[in-house]
N, C-alpha and C positions, 0 to 999 in steps of 0.2 A: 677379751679380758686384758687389761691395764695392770702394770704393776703401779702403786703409790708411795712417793716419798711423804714417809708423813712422823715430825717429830713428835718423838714417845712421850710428850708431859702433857699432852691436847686428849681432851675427853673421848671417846668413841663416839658421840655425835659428829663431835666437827670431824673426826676420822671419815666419815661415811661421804662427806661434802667438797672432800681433796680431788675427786680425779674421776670422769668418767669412762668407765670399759665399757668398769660398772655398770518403859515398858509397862506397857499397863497390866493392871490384875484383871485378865481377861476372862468374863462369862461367869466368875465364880462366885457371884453377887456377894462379896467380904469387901472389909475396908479394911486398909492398915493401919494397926493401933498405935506401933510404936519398935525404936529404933534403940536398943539399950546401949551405954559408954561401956567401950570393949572390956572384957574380963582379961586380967593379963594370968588367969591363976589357970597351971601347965596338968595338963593328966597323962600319966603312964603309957609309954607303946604298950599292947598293939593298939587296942579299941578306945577313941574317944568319946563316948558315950554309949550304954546299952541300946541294945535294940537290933533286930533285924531290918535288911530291907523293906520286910513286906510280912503285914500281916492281916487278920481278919475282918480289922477296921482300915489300912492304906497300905499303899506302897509307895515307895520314895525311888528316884535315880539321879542319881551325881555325874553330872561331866565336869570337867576340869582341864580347857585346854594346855597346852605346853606356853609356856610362858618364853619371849625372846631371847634368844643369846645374847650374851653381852661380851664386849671386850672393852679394857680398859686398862690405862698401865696401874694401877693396884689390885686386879685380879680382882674386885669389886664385885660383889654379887648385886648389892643396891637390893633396890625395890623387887619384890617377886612376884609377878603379876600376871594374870589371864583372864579369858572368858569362864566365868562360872554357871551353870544354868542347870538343866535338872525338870522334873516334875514330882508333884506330891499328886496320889489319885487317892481319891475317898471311899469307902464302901458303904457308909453311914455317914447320917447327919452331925456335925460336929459344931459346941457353941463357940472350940478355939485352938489355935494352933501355934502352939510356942516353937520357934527354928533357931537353932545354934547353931552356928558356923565354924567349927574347928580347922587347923592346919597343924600339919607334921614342922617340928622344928629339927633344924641339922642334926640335933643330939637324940632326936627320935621320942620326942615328948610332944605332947599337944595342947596347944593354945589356943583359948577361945578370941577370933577374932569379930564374928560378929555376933547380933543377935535382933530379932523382927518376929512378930505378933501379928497374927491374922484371925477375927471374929466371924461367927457364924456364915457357917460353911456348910453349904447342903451337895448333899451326894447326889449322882448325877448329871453333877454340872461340869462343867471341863478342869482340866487340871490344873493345880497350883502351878505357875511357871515360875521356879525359884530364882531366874532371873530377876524379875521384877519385885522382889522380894529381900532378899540376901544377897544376889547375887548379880550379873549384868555383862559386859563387854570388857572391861579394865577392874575386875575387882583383885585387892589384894591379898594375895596369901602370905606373905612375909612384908615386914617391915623394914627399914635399911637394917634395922641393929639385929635383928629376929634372923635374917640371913647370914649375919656373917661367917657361921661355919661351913659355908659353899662358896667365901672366900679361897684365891689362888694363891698360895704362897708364892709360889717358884715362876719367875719372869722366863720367858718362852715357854710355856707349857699352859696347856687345857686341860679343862675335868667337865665329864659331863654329871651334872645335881639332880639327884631324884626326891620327889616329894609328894605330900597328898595332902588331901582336902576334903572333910569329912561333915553334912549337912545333918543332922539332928533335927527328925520333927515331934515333938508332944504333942498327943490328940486330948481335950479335953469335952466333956460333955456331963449337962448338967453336976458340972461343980467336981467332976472325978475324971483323972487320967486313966483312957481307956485305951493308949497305947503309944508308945514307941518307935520309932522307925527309922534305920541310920542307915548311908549310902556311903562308902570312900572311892574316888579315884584317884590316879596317879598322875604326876606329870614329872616332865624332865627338861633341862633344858641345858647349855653347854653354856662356860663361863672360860674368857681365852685372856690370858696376860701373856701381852710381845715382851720378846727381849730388849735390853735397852739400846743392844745394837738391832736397828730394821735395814732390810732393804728394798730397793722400789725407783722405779725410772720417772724422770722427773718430768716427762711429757704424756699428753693426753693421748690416747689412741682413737681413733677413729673407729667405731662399730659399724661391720658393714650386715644388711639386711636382705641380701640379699640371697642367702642360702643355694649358693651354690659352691661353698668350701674356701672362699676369698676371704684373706684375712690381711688388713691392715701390716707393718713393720712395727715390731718394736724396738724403741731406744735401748740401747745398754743398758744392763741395770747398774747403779753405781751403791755402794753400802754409805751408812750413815751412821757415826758411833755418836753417840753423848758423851760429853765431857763428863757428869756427873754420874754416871750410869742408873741404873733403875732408879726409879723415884720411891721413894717408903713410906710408911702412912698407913691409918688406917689397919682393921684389922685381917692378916695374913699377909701383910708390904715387908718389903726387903729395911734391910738397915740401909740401904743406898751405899753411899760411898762413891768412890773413884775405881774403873774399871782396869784392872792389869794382865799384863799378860796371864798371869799366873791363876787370874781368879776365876769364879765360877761365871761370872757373868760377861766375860771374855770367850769362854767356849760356847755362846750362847747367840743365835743373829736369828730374826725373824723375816720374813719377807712376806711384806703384803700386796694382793690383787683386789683391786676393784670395778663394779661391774654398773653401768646404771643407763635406762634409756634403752635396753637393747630390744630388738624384734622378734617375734615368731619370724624362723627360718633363720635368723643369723647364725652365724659360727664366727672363732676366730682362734687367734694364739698370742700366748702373751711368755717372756721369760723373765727371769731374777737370775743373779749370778751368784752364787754363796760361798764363797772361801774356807779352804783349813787353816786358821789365825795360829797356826802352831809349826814351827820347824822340826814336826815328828810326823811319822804317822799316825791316823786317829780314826776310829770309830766314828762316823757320821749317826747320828741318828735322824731321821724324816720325819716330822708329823703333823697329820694336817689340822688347823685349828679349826673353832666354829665356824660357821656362815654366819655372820649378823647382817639380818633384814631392817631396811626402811622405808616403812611405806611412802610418806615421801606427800602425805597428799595422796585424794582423790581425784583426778581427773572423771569429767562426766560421764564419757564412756565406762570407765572402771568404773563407778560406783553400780552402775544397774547390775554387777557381776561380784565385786567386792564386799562382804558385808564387815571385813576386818580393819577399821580405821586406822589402829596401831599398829597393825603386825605385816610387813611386807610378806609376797610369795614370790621375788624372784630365786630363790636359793631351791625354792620345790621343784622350780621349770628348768633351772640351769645345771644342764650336763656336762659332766668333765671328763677330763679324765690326766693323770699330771703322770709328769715322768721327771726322773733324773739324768742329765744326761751327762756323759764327760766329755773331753777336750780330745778326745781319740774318737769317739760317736756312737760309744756303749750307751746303753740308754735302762734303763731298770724303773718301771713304772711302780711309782706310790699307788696311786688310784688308777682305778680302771686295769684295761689290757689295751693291747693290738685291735682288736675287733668290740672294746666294749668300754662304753661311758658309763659315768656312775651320778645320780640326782648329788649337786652339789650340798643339800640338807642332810645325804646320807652320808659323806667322805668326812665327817670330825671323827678323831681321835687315829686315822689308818696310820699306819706306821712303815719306814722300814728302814734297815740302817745296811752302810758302804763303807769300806775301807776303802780311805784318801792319803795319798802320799803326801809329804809335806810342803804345804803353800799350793798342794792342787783346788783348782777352780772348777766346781761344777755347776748346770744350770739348770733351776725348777723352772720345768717345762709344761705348762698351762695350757690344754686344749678345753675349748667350750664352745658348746652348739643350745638352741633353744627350739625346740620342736615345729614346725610351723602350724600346727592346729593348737597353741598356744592363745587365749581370749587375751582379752583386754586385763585380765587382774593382775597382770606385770607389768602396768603402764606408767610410767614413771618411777617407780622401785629401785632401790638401790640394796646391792650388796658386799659385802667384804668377804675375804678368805684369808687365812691366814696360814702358813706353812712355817713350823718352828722346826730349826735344827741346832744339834746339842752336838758339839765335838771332845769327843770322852778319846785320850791318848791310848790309845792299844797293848800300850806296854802295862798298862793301870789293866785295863778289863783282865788281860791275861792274868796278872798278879790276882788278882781277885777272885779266878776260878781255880787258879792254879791253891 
């Protein structure tokens, strides 16, 4: 794993591209009638619609995959998006089936997003696959605007956004609704804004593949401030401004790694240097940001294994485990231990915080290995990590309990 130099005003696409370390309606003889113009009109938590999952005319099941991490310098949630899919099973002959597609809004209200009609329907026959219906591989559950309460205010800092998504089926026959039936699941997914100071070594590392504990050198890592400091905009952005000692976004530096192209069996190690920007002692605080995946493309191999065209899985395969270390050879691990890695999709939000003496330098320290019975569905993939640290003066925190 690689650290990346990468200025803070560049989308998290092109973030990802800086640096390598890194359905048919099947069997159920229906046609589809019709696709209605979204309803924007919101219903009350908890329940989007009456009904049970399951009753003595169908049952309904909702999945709702986890939608990508994002990082982005406005803490942007964007687009909210996953695989939707499900089945509807029949117990009887039905001449129609009206489906409504709800999603939870940040503020905990529901919005109809979609809506599809299915005609004569005989029991029997195999299940509605609400894929091909409502639902699919990239369908949306939020909108840019419809997200923005899982926008990040605060540059260096992650939030992991929970949500659901909730399918509505009416069963009709001869001319009367003869039943109901609603499914919700949940999803989650981590939203990461860097500080406007990053830090990241400005050379590629070499991945080696060959698992047996050999790991490439890494360059020093050198910090990078912006002149103009965090950029604003949008809703949950900073006022921006110009960074000063004194300000909040001066006690603030991210440091990013990036990973991509690497092999079953590889390992390696990667550092960043991260400074106390303060002539006091201070409270360090550690935390680790999202993983953000790029699928990157299908390579041939991967596709007979991959059926996810957007959503990378190197962060599921790639083990870590990070430490802090000091200039003396104290070493205090964020993730992981001594004897244990941790799946880099499961290390967002860990934490831990060090008293730094003034202008001391310490360095997050990056171990990663990838299993070698690892398939081909991390073949070509890229991923980010990100490690935010907050340096809060100690003489403040004491005041504050004190």
């Amino acid at each position: 794993m690689s650290t990346i130099d990468v200025p803070v005003g560049i989308s998290w696409t092109k973030l990802l591209a800086v640096v390598v370390l890194a359905t048919v309606l099947g069997g159920v003889g229906a046609g589809f009638v019709s696709t209605d113009i979204f309803d924007a009109t919101t219903q009350p938590s908890p329940a989007p619609l009456g009904g049970d999952s399951a009753s003595e005319v169908a049952g309904i099941t909702v999945t709702a995959t986890d939608p990508s991490n994002v990082r982005n310098e406005a803490g942007d949630a964007g687009v909210v998006a996953g695989a939707l899919g499900g089945r509807l099973d029949l117990e009887r002959d039905v001449s129609r089936v009206d489906f409504v597609v709800r999603s939870r809004l940040p503020n905990g209200t529901w919005v109809v997003v979609d809506r599809a009609s299915v005609e004569s329907i005989q029991s029997g026959t195999d299940a509605i696959d609400l894929a091909t219906v409502v639902g699919g591989p990239n369908t949306t559950y939020l909108g840019q605007t419809q997200s923005d309460g899982f926008d990040v205010a605060t540059p260096g800092s992650t939030a992991r956004r929970d949500g659901a998504v909730a399918v509505t089926a009416r069963l009709y026959a001869d001319g009367q609704r003869v039943a109901t039936v609603t499914d919700t699941d949940g999803y989650a997914f981590v939203v990461d804004r860097p500080a406007g100071r990053t830090v990241g070594g400005p050379n590629e590392n070499t991945v080696t593949a060959s698992g047996d504990g050999a790991s490439t050198p890494n360059d020093q890592a050198e910090t990078r401030s912006d002149s103009t400091g965090s950029a604003g905009g949008g809703a949950g952005g900073s006022d921006g401004g110009s960074e000063t000692e004194d300000g909040a976004e001066a006690n603030r530096t991210t440091a990013l790694f990036g990973a991509q192209d690497v092999l079953p069996g590889s390992r390696g190690t990667s550092a960043a240097q991260l400074s106390n920007p303060r002539g006091e002692s201070v409270t360090a605080t550690f935390a680790v940001g999202g993983a953000v995946d790029d699928e990157n493309g299908l390579t041939e191999p991967e596709a007979t294994v991959d059926d996810t065209a957007t959503q990378g899985e190197l962060s599921d395969h790639l083990a870590v485990r990070i430490a802090i270390t000091r200039e003396s050879g104290g070493r205090s691990f964020l993730v992981g231990s001594t004897d244990g890695y941790v799946s880099l999709a499961d290390a967002a939000e860990t934490t831990r915080s060090l008293e730094l003496d003034p202008n001391e330098t310490v360095s997050v320290v990056v171990e990663w290995r990838v299993d070698a019975a690892v398939g081909n569905e991390i073949q070509s993939d890229r991923t980010t990590l990100s490690v935010h640290c907050t340096f809060e003066p100690s003489t403040t925190l004491l005041a504050a309990i004190a």
